[in-house]
C-alpha positions in Angstrom: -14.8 2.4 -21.9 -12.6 4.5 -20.6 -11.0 8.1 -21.0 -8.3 10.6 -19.6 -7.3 14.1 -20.2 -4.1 16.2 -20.2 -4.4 19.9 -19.1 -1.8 22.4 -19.1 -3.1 24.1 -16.1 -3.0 20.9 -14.1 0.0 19.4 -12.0 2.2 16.7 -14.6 1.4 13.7 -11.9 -2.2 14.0 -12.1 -2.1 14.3 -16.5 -3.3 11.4 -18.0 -0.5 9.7 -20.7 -1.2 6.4 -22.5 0.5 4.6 -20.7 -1.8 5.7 -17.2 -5.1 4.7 -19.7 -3.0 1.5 -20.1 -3.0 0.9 -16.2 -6.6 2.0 -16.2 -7.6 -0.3 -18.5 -5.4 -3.2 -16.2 -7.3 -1.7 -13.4 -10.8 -2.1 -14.9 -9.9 -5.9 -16.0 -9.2 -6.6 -12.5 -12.3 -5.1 -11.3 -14.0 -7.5 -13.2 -15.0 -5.3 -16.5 -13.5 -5.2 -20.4 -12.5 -2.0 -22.0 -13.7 -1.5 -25.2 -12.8 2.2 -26.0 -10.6 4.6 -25.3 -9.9 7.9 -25.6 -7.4 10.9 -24.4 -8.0 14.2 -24.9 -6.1 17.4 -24.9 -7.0 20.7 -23.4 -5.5 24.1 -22.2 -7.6 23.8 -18.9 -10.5 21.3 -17.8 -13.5 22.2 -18.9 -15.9 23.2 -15.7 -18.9 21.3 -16.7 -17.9 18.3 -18.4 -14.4 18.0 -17.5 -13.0 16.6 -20.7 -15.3 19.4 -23.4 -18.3 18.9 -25.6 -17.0 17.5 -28.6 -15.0 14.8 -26.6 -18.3 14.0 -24.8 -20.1 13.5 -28.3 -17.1 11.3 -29.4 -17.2 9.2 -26.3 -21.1 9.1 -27.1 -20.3 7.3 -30.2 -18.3 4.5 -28.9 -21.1 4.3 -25.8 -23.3 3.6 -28.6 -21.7 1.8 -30.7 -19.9 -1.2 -28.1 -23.4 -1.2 -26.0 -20.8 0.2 -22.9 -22.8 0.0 -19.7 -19.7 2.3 -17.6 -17.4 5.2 -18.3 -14.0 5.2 -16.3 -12.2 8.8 -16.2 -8.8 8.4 -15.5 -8.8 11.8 -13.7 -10.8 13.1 -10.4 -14.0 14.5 -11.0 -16.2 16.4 -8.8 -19.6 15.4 -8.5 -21.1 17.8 -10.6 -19.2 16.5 -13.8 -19.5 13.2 -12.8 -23.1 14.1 -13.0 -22.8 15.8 -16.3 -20.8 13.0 -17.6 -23.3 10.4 -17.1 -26.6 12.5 -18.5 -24.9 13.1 -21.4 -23.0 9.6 -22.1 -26.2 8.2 -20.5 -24.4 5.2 -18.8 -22.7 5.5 -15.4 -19.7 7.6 -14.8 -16.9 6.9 -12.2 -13.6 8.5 -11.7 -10.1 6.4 -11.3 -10.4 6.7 -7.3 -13.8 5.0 -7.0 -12.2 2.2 -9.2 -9.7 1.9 -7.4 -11.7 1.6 -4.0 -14.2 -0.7 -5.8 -11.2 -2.9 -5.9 -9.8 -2.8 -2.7 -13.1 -3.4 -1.9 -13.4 -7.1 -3.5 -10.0 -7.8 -2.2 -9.9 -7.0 1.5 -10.0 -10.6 3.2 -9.7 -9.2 7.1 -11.5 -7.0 9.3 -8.9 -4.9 9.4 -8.7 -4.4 5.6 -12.0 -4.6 5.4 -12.3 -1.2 8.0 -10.0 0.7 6.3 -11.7 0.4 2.8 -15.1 1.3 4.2 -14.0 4.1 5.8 -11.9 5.4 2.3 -15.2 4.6 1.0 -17.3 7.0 3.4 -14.9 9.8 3.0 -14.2 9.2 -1.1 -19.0 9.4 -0.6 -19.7 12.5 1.7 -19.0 15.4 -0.5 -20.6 13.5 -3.3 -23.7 13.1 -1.7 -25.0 16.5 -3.2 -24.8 15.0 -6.9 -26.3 11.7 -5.4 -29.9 13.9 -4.4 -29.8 15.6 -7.9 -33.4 14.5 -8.9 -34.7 16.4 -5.9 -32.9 19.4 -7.0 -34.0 19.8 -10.8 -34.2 23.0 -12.5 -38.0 24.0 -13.6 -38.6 26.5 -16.7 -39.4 29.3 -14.7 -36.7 30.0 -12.6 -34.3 27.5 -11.9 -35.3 27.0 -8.3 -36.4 23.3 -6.5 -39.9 22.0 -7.6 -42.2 23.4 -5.0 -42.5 20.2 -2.5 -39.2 18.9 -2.6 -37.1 21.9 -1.1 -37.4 20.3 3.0 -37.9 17.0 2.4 -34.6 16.7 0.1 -32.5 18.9 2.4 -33.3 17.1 5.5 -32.8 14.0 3.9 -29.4 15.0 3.0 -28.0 16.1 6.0 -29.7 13.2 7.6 -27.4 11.3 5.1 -24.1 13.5 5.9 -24.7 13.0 9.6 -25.2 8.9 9.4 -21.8 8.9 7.6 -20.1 11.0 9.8 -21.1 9.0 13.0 -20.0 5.9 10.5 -16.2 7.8 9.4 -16.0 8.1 13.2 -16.9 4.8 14.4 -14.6 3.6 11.8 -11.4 5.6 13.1 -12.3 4.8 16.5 -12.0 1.2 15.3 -9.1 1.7 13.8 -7.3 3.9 16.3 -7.9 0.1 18.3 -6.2 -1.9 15.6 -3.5 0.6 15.8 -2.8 -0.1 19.5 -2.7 -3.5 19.0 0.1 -3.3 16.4 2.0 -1.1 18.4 1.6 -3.4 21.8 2.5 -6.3 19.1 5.6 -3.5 17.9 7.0 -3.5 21.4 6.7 -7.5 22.1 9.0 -7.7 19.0 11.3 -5.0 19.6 11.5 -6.9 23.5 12.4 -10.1 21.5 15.2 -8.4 19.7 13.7 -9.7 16.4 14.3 -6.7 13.3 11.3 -6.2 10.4 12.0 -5.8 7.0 9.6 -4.5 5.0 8.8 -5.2 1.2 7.5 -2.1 -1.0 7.1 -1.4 -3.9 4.5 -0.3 -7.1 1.6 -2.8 -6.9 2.5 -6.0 -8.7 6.2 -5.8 -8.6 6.9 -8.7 -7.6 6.7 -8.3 -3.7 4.3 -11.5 -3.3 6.2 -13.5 -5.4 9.4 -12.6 -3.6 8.1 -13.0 -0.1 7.3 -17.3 -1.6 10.6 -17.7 -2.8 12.6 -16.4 0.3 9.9 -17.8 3.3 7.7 -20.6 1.1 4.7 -18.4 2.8 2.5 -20.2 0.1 0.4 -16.6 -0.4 -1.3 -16.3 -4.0 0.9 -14.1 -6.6 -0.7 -13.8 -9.3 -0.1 -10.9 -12.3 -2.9 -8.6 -11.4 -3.1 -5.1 -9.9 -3.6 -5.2 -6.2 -3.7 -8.7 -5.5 -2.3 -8.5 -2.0 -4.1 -5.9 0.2 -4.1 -7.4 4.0 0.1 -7.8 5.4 1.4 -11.3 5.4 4.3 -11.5 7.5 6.4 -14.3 8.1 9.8 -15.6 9.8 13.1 -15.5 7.8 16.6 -16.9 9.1 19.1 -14.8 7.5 22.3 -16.2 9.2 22.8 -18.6 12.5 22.9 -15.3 14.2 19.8 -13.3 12.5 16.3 -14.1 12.2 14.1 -11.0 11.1 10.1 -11.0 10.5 9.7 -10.2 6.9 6.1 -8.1 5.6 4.6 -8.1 2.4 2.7 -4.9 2.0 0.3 -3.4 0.1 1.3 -2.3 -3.3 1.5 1.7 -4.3 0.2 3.1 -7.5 0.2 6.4 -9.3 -2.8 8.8 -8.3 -3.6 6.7 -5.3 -6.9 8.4 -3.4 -5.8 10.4 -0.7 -8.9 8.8 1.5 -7.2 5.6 0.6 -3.8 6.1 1.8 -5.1 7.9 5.6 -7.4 4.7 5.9 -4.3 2.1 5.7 -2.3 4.2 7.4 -2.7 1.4 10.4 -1.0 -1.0 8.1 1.4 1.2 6.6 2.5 3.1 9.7 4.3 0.0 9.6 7.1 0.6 7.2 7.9 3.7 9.8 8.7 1.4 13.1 10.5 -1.2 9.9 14.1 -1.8 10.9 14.7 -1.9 6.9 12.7 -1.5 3.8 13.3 -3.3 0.3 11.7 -1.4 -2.1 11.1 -3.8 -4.7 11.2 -2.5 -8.5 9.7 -4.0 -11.4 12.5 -2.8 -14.2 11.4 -4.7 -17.1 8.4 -2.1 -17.2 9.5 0.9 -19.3 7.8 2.8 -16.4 10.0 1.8 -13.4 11.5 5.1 -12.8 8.3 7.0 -13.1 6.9 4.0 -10.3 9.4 4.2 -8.1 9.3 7.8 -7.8 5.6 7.2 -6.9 6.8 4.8 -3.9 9.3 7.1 -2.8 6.6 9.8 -2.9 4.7 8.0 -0.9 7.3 6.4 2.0 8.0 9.8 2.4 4.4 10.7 2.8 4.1 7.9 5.5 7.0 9.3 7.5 9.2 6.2 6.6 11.7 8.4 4.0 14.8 8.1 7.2 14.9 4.1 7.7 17.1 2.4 5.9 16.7 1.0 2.2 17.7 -1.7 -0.3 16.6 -1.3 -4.1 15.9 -4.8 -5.3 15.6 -4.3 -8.9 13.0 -7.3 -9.5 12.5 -9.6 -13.4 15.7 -8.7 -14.4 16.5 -12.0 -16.2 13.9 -10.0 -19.1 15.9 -6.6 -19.5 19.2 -5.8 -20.6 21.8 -5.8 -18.0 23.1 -2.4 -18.9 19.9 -0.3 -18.1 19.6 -1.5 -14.4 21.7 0.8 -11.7 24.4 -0.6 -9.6 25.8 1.0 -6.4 25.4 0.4 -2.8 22.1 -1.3 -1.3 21.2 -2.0 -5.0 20.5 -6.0 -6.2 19.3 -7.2 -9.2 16.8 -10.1 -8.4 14.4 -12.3 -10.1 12.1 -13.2 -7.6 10.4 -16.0 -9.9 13.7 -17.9 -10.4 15.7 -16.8 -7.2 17.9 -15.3 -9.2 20.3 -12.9 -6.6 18.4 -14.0 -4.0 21.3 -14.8 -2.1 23.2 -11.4 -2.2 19.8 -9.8 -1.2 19.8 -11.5 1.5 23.8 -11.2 2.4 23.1 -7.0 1.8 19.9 -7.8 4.4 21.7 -9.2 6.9 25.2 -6.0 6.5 22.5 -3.8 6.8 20.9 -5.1 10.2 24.6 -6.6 11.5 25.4 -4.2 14.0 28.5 -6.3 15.2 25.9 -8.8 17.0 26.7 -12.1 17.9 25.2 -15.6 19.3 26.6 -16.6 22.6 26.1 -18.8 25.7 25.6 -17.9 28.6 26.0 -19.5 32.6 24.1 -17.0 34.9 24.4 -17.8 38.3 20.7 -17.7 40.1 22.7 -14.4 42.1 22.8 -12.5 39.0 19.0 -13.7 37.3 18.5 -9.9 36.9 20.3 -10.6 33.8 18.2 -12.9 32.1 15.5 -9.9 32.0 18.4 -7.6 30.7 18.9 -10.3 28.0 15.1 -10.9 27.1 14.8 -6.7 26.9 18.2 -5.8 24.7 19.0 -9.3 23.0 17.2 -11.6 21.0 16.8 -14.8 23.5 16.8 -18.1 21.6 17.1 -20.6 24.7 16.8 -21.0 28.5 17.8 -24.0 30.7 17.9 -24.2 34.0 20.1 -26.6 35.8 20.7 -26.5 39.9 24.2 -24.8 39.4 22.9 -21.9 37.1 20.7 -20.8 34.0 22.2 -21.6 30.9 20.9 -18.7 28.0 21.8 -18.9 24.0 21.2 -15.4 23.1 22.4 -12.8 19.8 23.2 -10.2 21.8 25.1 -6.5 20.2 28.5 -5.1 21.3 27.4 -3.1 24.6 25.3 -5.9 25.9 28.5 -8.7 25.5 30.8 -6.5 27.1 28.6 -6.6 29.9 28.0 -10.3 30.1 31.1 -11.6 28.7 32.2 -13.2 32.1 29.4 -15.2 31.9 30.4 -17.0 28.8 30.1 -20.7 29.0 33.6 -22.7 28.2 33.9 -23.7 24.8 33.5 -27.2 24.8 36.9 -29.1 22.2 
């Protein structure tokens, strides 16, 4: 079962509509559970105890009873006392829309890198919730509301002996991570030495960033129409021209009320859309929710420090909407990534993007002027080296400054 509510008093984003039950409910079914009931409820303000107000709670106690529901899903945050409210008074288990989501993440992570990032959103999503978690040590008696007599040390102890474990754990965990960070950026720089430019795909999770990354690279990576199927980066190689080859990322995809814990803990993957050279932000328009999705993504680019790189809107399924509602203008595409429809002119607007007047020569260095070669491997992207006993012949896609300066070196063009 699962619920939402809509306060006045809180921010629009984090209201719940329909349509964000709907995505709960698509959320749930790709954890692995059915929704049975729903319910969204209206209120001036949360209410402090049970978040969503007693009669909602009895109504919701109904349909508990009634489907046999074993777990409530609240499509808002809750603190752990109203989680703990919740779950006494629906007597079934209560979680919130960020430990669903993490319960996800958490079936889907495939490499020890994903896998380190969604333990440690884990532990930090866990340690202020640990007080709910030691409630039965803390029961109020009759008399005076104070701790049964026995259980006042013992529980306390146990609790920050708890707290402490997970903080040595959060900071292992971003030690480890700090590592896996280094590694990407000594990778970064091998790349950047090759001359080779990263495009990045991003976009609302299941837009069609999996499916697109097939059909332009055959990278053979499962895309199938659920919520978060792709969590660890696949990146593979993607000629663009006879002058251009770039490295092209799928990432993971974005959703509305993503957990803050969440987002800091794959910030060693998505730092990556920062160092990008260009970003498609791919945008499922045949949902009715696109612009509400995208704003999301944008949101969050900008929250990753990313907002500045360059951008193409690749407006994804739209062989199943009208042609009038999708936006034209510059850096704008409409694709179908399942057919290959404007797959082409996505990748012609890739390549005008990245084209920065570059171009493929060949190149006779004499052995007196090798100190070139490491010029070319630093500044150009260095496709093939022979050496001969007269000189070292170099096919390399080098940019305007760096031909002016090795122009004379240009082998003769062979009629």
């Amino acid at each position: 079962m699962i619920a939402g509510l809509s306060a006045d008093s809180m921010e629009r984003s984090e209201r719940s509509t329909e349509e964000s039950l709907d995505e709960l409910a698509a959320l749930l079914e790709t954890a692995g559970g059915v929704c049975v009931g729903r319910a969204l409820q209206f209120r001036p303000a949360p209410d402090p105890r049970s978040f969503i107000g007693g009669g909602k709670v009895r109504e919701l106690k109904e349909i508990v009873d009634r489907e046999e529901c074993t777990l409530a899903v609240l499509d808002n945050e809750l603190s752990p006392s109203q989680m703990r409210a919740l779950s006494e008074d629906l007597g079934v288990r209560v979680i919130d829309r960020s430990a669903l989501i993490l319960d996800i993440f958490a079936q889907r992570a495939q490499t020890r890198e994903g896998r380190l990032q969604v333990e440690l959103a884990q532990y930090k999503y866990l340690l202020p919730r640990l007080t709910g978690m030691w409630s039965h040590l803390v029961r109020q008696t009759a008399s005076g509301g104070s701790s049964p007599i026995g259980t006042r040390g013992p529980g306390e102890t146990q609790l920050e002996t708890d707290r402490r474990h997970i903080r040595r754990k959060i900071d292992k965990l971003e030690q480890e991570l700090e590592d896996v960070r280094k590694v990407r950026g000594t990778q970064r720089r091998l790349r950047e030495k090759n001359g080779m430019p990263v495009v990045a795909l991003v976009g609302y999770t299941n837009a069609g960033k999996s499916t697109l990354l097939n059909k332009l690279t055959d990278a053979g990576i499962p895309a199938r129409n659920r919520l978060f199927d792709t969590l660890d980066t696949t990146t593979r190689r993607l000629q663009i021209s006879p002058t251009m080859e770039v490295l092209l990322s799928d990432t993971v995809g974005f959703i509305r009320k993503l957990p803050h814990h969440l987002v800091e803990a794959f910030k060693a993957t998505l730092e990556e859309l920062k160092y990008a050279d260009l970003l498609i932000h791919v945008i499922d328009v045949s949902n009715p929710e696109w612009q509400l999705q995208a704003g999301v993504v944008d949101q969050l680019i900008s929250q990753l420090g990313a907002d500045a790189t360059p951008r193409i809107e690749a407006f994804n399924k739209a062989d199943l909407c009208p042609a009038e509602i999708i936006p034209h203008g510059e850096n704008i595409v409409s694709i179908s990534a399942r057919s290959g429809e404007g797959l082409e002119k996505l990748v012609d607007m890739v390549e005008k993007c990245l084209d920065k007047g570059k171009r493929k020569v060949v190149l006779r260095l004499p052995y007196a002027k090798g100190g070139l070669l490491d010029t070319l491997h630093s500044e150009a992207q260095v496709l093939r080296v022979d050496y001969s006993s007269e000189w070292i012949e170099v096919e390399a896609v080098v940019n305007p400054d760096l031909y002016g300066r090795v122009r004379a070196y240009l082998a003769p063009v062979e009629i």
